[in-house]
N, C-alpha and C positions, 0 to 999 in steps of 0.2 A: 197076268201076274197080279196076285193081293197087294196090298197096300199094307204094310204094317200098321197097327194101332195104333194112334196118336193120345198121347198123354204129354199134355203141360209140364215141363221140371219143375214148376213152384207144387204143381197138385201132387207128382211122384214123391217130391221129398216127402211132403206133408204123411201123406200114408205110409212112409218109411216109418217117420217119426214117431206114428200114432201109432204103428203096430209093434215100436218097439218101445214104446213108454207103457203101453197094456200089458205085453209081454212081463217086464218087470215088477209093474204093481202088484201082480198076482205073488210075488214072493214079498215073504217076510222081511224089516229094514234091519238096519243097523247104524250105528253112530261110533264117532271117533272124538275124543275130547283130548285137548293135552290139559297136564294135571301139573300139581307140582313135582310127582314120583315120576311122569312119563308120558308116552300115548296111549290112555286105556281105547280100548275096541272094542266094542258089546255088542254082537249080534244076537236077533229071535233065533235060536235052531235048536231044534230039538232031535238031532242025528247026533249019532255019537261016533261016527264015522267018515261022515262027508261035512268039509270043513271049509267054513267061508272065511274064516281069518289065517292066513299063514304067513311065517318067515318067507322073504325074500332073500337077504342078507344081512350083513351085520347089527346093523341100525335100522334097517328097512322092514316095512310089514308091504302087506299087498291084503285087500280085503275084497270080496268082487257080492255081487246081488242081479238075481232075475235067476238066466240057465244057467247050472251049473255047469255043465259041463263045459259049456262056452269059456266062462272065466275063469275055468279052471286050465281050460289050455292056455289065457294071457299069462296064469302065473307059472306055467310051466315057460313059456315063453322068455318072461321075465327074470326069473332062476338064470337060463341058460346064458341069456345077455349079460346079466352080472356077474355070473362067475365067468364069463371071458375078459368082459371087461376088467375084472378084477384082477386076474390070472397076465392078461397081456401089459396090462399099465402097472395101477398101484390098487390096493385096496380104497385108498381115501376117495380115488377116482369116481367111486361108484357113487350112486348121489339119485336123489329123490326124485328131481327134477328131470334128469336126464330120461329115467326109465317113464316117469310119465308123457315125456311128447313124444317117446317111442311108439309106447300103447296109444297118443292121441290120432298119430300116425296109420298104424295098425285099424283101431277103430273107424278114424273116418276114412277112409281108402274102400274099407269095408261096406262102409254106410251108403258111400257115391255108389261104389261100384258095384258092388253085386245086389242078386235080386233080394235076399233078404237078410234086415240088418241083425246084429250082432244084439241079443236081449238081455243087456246089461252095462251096469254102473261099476266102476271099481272105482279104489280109493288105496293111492300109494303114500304113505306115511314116512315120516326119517324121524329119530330123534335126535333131542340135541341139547346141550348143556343146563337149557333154561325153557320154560314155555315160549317164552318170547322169541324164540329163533326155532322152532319147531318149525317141522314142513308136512302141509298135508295138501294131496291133489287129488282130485276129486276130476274122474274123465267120465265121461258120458258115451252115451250110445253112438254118438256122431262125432265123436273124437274132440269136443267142447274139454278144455281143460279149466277147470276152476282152482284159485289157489286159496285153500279156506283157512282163517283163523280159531284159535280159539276150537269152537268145535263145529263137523259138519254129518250130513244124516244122508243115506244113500236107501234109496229102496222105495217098496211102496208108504203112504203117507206121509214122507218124508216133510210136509209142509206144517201140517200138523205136529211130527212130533218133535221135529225143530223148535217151533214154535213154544211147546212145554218143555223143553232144555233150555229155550234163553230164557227162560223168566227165574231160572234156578243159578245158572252157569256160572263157578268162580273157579279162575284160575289155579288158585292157592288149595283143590281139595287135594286127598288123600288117596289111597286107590280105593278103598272101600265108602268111603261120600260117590266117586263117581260112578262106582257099580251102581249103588242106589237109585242115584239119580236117573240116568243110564236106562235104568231097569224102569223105573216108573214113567220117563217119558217115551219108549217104547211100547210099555202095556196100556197108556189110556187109562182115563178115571175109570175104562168099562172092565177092565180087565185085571188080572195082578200075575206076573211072571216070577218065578222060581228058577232056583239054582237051574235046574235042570231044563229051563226052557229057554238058557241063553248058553254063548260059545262068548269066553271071556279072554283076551290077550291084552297083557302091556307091553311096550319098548320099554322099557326101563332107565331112566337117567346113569341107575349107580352099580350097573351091575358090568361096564366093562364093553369090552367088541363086542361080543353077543350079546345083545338087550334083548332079544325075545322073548319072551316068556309067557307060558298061557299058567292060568285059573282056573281051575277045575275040580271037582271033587269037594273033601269037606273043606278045601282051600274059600274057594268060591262060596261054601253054604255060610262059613263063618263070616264073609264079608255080609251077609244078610242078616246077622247078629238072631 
């Protein structure tokens, strides 16, 4: 009888981790800032069709980076658990937090267990009266949940383009300061992005139970003045 293969669990993880942080880099990032208006979400995409920022629920966004189609089934996922949850308790019940150590769940179960992980970052956002009690969770490929303030950047370069958001970052902008900003610390000194080469949503503070709302069109080109 063979012997199965012997692999270390420190060295298996590791090449989990490393084939699924490659995986992701190769996609284009995105960022989420709260503002004074709300949580703006500025993804690179340049599809007019497949769409990496979407409604969750009422106050809820869901944003995912790496395979689409992967994180496209957490927010199909995601949807279905809050409208139960919604439907069987109260609306108020559903909550930012909750759905993220769902998917933290989901992801690392994933990560341990099967042969290959999951190549992708999401980012579950709430809004909320004021920047200062905003929620935004940031889940990783191993189901790591981060709870970020302020603003956080999901994707490839994300160190980097973090990095040229905090040297700009005020709580107090507008939704068209944070398209700006948004937009230029995604493109790099090397680069310049256009209406048309980003996917733009806010939560909105003042627009009610539905805060969703996307940016697009000559909506979006006039925030670029």
């Amino acid at each position: 009888m063979t012997m199965p293969f012997y692999v270390a669990p420190e060295q298996l993880m590791k090449d989990r981790a490393d084939y699924a942080r490659k995986g992701i880099a190769r996609g284009r990032a995105l960022t989420a800032l709260s503002v004074r208006d709300g949580i703006l979400i500025c993804a690179e995409n340049r599809s007019n069709t497949l769409r990496k920022v979407s409604e969750i629920y009422d106050r809820i966004a869901f944003a995912g980076v790496g395979r689409y189609n992967e994180f496209d089934q957490l927010r199909i996922a995601g949807v279905r658990h809050a409208d139960l949850k919604g439907y069987t308790y109260s609306r108020e019940d559903v909550e930012a937090r909750s759905l993220a150590n769902q998917y933290a769940q989901l992801l690392g179960q994933t990560f341990t267990h099967e042969m290959k992980p999951m190549e992708v970052e999401i980012l579950v956002a709430e809004v909320a009266s004021g920047p200062d009690h905003d929620q935004m969770f940031h889940v990783l490929y191993d189901g790591t949940v981060n709870d970020e303030a302020g603003y956080t950047v999901l994707g490839g370069e994300a160190d980097s383009i973090a990095e040229r958001l905090g040297q700009t970052y005020d709580p107090d902008w507008d939704v068209g300061d944070a398209v700006r900003a948004a937009a230029a610390a995604l493109s790099g000194p090397e680069r310049t992005l256009v209406a048309d080469d980003l996917e733009v949503a806010i939560l909105s503070r003042e627009t009610g139970r539905r805060a969703f709302k996307r940016i697009e069109g000559e909506d979006l080109a006039g925030l670029f003045g």
